[in-house]
Phi, psi and omega in degrees: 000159206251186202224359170305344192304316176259003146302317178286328152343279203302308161311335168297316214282329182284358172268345147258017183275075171222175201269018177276174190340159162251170141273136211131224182261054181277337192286137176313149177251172175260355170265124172298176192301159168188177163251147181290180179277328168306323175286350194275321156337318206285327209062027196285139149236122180269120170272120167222168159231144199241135133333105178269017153226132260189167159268157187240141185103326198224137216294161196223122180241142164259130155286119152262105167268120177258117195273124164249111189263016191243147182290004172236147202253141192225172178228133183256124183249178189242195190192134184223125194240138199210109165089004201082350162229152210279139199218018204168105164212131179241155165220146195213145194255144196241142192264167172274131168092017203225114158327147157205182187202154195200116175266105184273138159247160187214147156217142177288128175308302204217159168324160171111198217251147157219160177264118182269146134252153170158139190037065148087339168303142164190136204205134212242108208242106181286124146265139213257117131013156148267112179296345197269353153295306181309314201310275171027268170317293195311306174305305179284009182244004201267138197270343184207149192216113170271145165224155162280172161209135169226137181226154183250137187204096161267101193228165164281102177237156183209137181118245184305319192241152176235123152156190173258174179228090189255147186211127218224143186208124188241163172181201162213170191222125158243151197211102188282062212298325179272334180258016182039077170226125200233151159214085163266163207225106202240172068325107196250120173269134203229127170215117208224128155064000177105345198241170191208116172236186162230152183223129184248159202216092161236166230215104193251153175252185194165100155075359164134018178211123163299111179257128174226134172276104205208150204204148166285129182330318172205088198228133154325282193247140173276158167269176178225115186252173172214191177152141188283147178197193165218158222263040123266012178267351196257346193259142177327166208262020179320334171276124193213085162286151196271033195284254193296156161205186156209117236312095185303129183221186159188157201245149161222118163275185191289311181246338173238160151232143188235122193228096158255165201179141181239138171251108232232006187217108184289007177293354177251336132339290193282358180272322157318310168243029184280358184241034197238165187266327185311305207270160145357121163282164178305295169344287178298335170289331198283348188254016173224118168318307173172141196251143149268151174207157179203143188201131193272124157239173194258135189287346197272291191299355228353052141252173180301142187239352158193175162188149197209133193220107153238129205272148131286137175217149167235107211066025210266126168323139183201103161057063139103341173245146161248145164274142189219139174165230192212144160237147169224159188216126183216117177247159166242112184257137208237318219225113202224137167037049164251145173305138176220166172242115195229041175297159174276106164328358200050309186282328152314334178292305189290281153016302160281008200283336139303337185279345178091192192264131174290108184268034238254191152239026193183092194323292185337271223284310160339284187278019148290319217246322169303335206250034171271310189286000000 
């Protein structure tokens, strides 16, 4: 079984990873920042700290905190001023004696400097390129990609096997980008039913096919698996056209810009794979809720320097049972164009050569669920 159930995720999600609009509180109010009559009682005062640099493209948020030091509870509104017109306003009722937060967005047209205001702050705020085409490009031209990775699984099962299953995984990924080859390698602590084991999992591509190998702490011998799949379904997730979003922001630091975003509708998943043989079945899209991604690049290389992806799932088939919870998936890519090695084993070949095309939808949990039965 490939291993892609969270990999293929992420490469979708990361294909709605772009810089159009957001949704929410962009449209301008006609009120400057203020207190209701009631909140003037209130004592509300509003606090931010603003970012002084920003993505041009992509949404740019300010945090407001607003304090009520007063016995009455009010309603305050905030104003977010860019350039001198107001681009951005919310109002929020503060209990006494009691905090609240409130996130205004913006998004900058293009690079350059603009004067930002709100709740009394003002600052003059750059907007940067979007780095994430340049990444791309950087990306799609490298000939080899080593990574850490790590992964999660909270899930709920219900039917042959009942309970929950949680599961934490470290490992590393090698990727061979001009011959189209991997060998990753994962170590999973898996705790099922009261019981708690380790489990190691390695995972080779070859030729249009996934082999994977994987044994319980305490089992003998490994099983073995296969699936035809193809090697972009196995590969870190780097192709990131710039299309869909769902409100999208992004942070800059001193070395990286970090571009999160959330997808709360598989209709643009599903519009991507419904005609792939490859991707997520119809069955299976219908069963994630909703994804979050995030995703780092680095200012010096402009290469990508990680993407982290976590799903909601509701019902998903897993051995006979279905699962509702949560995955999460996190790569680092540390290494670009090193040698690596991702020969196919002789003994792994053999090992597979019986077993057939695998249907399970989830190596992890199958053999989790196998060292159960």
């Amino acid at each position: 079984m490939k291993r892609s159930l969270l990999v293929l995720v992420v490469a979708g999600a990361v294909l709605l990873a772009g810089c159009s609009g957001l949704t929410g509180s962009e449209t301008p109010a006609a009120t400057d920042e203020n207190e209701t009559e009631d909140s003037a009682a209130a004592s509300v005062e509003a606090s931010a700290t603003l970012d002084a640099e920003a993505l041009a493209g992509v949404g740019y948020a300010v945090t407001v905190d607003a304090v009520n030091g007063g016995d009455t509870a009010g309603n305050h509104t905030v104003g977010l001023t860019v350039d001198g017109e107001q681009v951005a306003s919310e109002t929020v009722r503060v209990d006494a004696n009691a905090e609240r937060s409130v996130t205004l967005r913006h998004i900058f047209p293009g690079p350059g400097e603009y004067t930002v205001e709100v709740a009394g702050e003002s600052t003059t705020v750059t907007a940067i390129e979007n780095p994430l085409p340049r990444a791309r490009e950087r990306m799609d031209g490298v000939d080899t990609i080593v990574t850490e990775e790590r992964q999660s699984m909270n899930l709920t099962l219900q039917g042959q096997q009942n309970g929950r299953m949680i599961m934490r995984g470290e490992g590393t990924g090698r990727y061979d980008m001009v011959h189209n080859q991997s060998y990753t390698s994962m170590e999973n602590d898996i705790e099922f039913g009261g019981f708690s084991f380790v489990q190691q999992v390695d995972t080779w591509y070859a030729n249009g096919t996934e082999y994977e190998r994987s044994k319980n702490e305490n089992e003998m011998e490994y099983e073995y698996e296969t699936e035809e799949t193809t090697f972009n379904d196995v590969t870190p997730p780097t192709e990131i056209p710039l299309e869909l979003t769902n409100r999208s922001r992004a942070t800059v630091t001193d070395d990286t810009v970090i571009v999160r975003g959330n997808l709360d509708s598989l209709l643009g998943l599903a519009s991507i794979f419904g005609n792939s043989s490859s991707g997520p079945g119809e069955n299976a899209l219908d069963k994630f809720e909703s994804m979050r991604f995030e995703i780092g690049v680095d200012r010096e290389t402009n290469y990508i320097s990680y993407v982290e992806m976590d799903m909601q799932i509701e019902g998903l088939e897993i051995s006979g049972s279905t699962g509702s919870g949560n995955f999460t998936m996190y790569a680092e890519f540390v290494e670009f164009d090193t040698p690596v090695d991702t020969a196919l084993p002789e003994s792994v070949r053999e090992g597979a050569s019986g077993t057939g095309t695998a249907t399970s939808s989830s190596a992890t949990a199958s053999a989790g669920l196998r060292g159960q039965s």
